[in-house]
N, C-alpha and C positions, 0 to 999 in steps of 0.2 A: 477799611470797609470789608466785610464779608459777605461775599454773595454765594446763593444758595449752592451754584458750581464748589465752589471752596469748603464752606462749612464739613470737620469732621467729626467722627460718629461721639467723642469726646464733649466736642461743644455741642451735640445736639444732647448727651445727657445730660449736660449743666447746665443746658436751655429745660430739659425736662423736668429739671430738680429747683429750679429758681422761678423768682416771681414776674419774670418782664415777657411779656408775651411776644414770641421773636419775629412777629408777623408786623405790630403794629407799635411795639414797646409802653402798651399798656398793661395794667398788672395783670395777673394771670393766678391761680392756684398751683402751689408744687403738684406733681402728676399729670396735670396736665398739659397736652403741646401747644396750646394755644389758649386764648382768652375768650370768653364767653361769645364777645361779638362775630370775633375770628372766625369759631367752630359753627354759628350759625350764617357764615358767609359760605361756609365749603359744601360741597356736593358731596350727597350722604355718602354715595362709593367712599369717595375718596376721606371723610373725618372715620369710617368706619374701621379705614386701612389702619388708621393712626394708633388701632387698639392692638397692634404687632407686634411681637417682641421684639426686642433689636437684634441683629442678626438672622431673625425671619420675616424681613419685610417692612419692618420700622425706619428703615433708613431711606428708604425709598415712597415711603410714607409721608414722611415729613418732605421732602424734597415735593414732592405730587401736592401736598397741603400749601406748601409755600409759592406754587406755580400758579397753582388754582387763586392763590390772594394776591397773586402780581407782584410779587415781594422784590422791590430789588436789593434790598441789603436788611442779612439778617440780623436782630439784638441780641446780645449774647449777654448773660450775666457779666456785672464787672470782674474785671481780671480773668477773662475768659479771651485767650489771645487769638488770632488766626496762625493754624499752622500748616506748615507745609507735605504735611501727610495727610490731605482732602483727602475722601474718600472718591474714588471715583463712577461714573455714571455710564 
């Protein structure tokens, strides 16, 4: 299980680049961080943050997105493993 503590900046781009949307692991469009239902649950601030680059605020983004949707464990593309280099918070 991966939760949002855990999740690294790796698995959030292979979350960004695949189709499972890691909120709800319903499909989702690549580029996008979430799925349509998803992004009209989150508070504008916060789906507005998700348009970040990574390294300027993206990772913190998606963490903020996944707190706001209650998430306790997030979907990661298959073969997408948990590793022990989280990013920390």
């Amino acid at each position: 299980m991966t939760t949002i503590q855990d999740v690294t900046v790796s698995q959030m781009l292979a979350s960004l680049a695949g189709t499972v949307c890691p909120a709800c692991a319903c499909r989702k469009k690549p580029r996008m961080s979430v799925c349509g239902d998803c992004w009209r649950l989150l508070p504008t601030r916060v789906a507005e943050r998700l348009y970040l680059r990574v390294g300027h605020g993206y990772e913190l983004a998606f963490r903020d997105a996944m707190y706001a949707l209650i998430v306790k464990e997030i979907y990661l593309p298959e073969g997408t493993d948990a590793r022990p280099d989280a990013i920390q918070s």
